[in-house]
C-alpha positions as CSV (number, residue, x, y, z in Angstrom):
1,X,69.0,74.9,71.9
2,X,67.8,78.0,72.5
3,X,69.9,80.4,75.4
4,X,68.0,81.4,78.5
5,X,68.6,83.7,81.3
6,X,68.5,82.1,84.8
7,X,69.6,83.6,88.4
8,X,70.4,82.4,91.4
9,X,66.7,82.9,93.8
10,X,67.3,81.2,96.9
11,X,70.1,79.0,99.2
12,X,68.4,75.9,100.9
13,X,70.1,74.8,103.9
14,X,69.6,71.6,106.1
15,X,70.2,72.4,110.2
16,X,69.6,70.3,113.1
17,X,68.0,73.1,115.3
18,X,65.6,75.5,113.7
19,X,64.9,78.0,116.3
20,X,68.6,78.2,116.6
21,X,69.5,78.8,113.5
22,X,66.2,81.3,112.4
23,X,67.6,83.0,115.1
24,X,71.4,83.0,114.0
25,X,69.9,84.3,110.3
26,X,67.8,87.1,111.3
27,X,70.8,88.2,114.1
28,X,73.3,88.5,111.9
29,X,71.6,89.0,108.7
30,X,69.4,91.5,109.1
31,X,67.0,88.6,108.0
32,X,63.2,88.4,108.5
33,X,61.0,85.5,109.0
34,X,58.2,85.4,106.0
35,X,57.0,81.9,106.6
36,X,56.9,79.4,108.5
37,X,55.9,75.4,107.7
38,X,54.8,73.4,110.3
39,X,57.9,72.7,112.3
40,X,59.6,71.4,109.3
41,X,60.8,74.9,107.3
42,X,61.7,78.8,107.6
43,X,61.9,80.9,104.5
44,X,63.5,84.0,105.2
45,X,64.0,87.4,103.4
46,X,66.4,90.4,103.0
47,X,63.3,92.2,101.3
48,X,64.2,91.5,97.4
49,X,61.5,88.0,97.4
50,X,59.3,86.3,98.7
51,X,62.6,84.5,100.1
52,X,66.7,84.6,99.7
53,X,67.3,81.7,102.5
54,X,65.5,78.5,103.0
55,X,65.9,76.4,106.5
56,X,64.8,72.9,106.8
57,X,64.9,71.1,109.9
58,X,66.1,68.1,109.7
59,X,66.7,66.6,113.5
60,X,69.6,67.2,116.2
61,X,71.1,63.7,115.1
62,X,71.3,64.8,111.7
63,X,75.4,63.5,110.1
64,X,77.6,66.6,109.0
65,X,79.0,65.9,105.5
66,X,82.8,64.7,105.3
67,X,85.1,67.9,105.1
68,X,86.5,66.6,101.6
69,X,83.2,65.5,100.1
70,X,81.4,67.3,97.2
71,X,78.8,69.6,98.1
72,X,78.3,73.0,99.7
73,X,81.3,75.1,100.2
74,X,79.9,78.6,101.4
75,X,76.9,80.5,100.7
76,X,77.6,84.3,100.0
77,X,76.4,87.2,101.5
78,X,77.8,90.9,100.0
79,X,77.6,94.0,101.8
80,X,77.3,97.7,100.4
81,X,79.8,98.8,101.5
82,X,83.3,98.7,103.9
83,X,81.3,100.0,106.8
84,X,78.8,97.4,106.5
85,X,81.4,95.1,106.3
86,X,83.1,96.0,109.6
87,X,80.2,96.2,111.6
88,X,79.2,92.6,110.5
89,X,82.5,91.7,111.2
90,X,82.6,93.3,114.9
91,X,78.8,91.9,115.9
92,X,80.1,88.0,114.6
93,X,83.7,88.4,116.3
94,X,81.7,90.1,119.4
95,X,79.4,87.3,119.5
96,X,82.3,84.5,119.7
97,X,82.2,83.6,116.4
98,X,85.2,82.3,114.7
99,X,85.6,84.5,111.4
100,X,89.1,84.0,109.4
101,X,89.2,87.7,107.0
102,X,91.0,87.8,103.5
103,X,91.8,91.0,101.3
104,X,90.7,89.1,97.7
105,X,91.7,92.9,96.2
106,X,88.2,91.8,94.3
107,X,86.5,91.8,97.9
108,X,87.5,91.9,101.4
109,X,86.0,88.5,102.8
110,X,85.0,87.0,106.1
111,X,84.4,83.4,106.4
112,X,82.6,81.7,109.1
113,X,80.1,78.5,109.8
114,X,76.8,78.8,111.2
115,X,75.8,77.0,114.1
116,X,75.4,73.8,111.9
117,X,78.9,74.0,110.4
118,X,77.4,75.2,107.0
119,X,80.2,77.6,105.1
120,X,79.5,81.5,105.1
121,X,80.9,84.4,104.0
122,X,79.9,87.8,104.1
123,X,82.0,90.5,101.0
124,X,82.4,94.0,100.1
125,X,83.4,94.1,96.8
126,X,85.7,96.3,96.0
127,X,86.2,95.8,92.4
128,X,84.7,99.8,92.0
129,X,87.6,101.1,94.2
130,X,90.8,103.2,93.1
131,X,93.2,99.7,93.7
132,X,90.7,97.4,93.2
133,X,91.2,95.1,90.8
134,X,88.9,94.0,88.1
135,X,89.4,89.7,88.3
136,X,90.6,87.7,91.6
137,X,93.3,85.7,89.6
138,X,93.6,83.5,93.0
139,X,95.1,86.2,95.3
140,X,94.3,85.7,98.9
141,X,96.5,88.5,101.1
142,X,95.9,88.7,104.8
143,X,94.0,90.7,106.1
144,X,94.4,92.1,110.2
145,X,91.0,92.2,112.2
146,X,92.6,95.9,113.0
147,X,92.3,96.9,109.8
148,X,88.7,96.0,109.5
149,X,88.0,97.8,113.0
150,X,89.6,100.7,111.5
151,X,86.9,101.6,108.9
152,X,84.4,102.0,112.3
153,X,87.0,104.3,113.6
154,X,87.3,105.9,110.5
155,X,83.3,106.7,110.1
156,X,83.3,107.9,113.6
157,X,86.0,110.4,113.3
158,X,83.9,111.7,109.6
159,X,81.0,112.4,111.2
């Protein structure tokens, strides 16, 4: 067999409201619309192709998967840089949003759900940095929301 190369093009995810959700995607994710299907799909775009996420409506009655069942865990959305980070962080915690933040010392990670309970997370890897370090190795150190606000603070007082 004969090796290939392959990369990841696109997430597909099932919601029960699409407006609602096209709407949580191109708020908080800088995403834009770049189709539309009937009133069955959304494909949106960060700019890279023709799209990154895929929505599908799929009906307000529409089960959520069991908590322990295979599937989905998070999608993944990286930021390019700590700024970026804490801005994202501040418009989701401004909005209401539950966001739980870890220091990886790979990444500093936010995790959140969408209005359909799908699993998000928005990174700044940090791997590049001074203390980064190179491999996760399954550390997970807290990480205080004022310590995120900081780095706006921080940019402010540079200029």
């Amino acid at each position: 067999m004969s090796a290939y190369f392959t990369q990841i093009g696109h997430a597909h995810l099932k919601v029960r409201d699409l407006e609602r959700a096209t709407a949580f995607y191109t708020r908080f994710f800088s995403l834009q619309v770049v189709e539309r299907v009937g009133e069955g799909y959304v494909f949106l775009s960060g700019g890279a192709r023709h799209h990154e996420l895929a929505l599908q409506h799929v009906g307000v009655d529409a089960p959520m998967p069991p908590r322990q069942a295979t599937g989905l865990n998070h999608v993944a959305f990286e930021t390019p840089d700590k700024i970026s980070f804490a801005r994202a962080y501040q418009a989701l915690t401004d909005a209401g949003i539950h966001v739980t933040i870890v220091d990886h010392c790979v990444s500093w990670s936010m995790y959140f759900n969408d209005p359909d309970g799908n699993g998000l997370e928005i990174y700044w890897d940090e791997r590049g940095e001074p203390d980064g370090m190179k491999h996760w190795r399954g550390v997970n150190l807290p990480l205080e929301s004022d310590d995120v606000l900081a780095v706006l603070e921080e940019k402010e007082t540079d200029g």
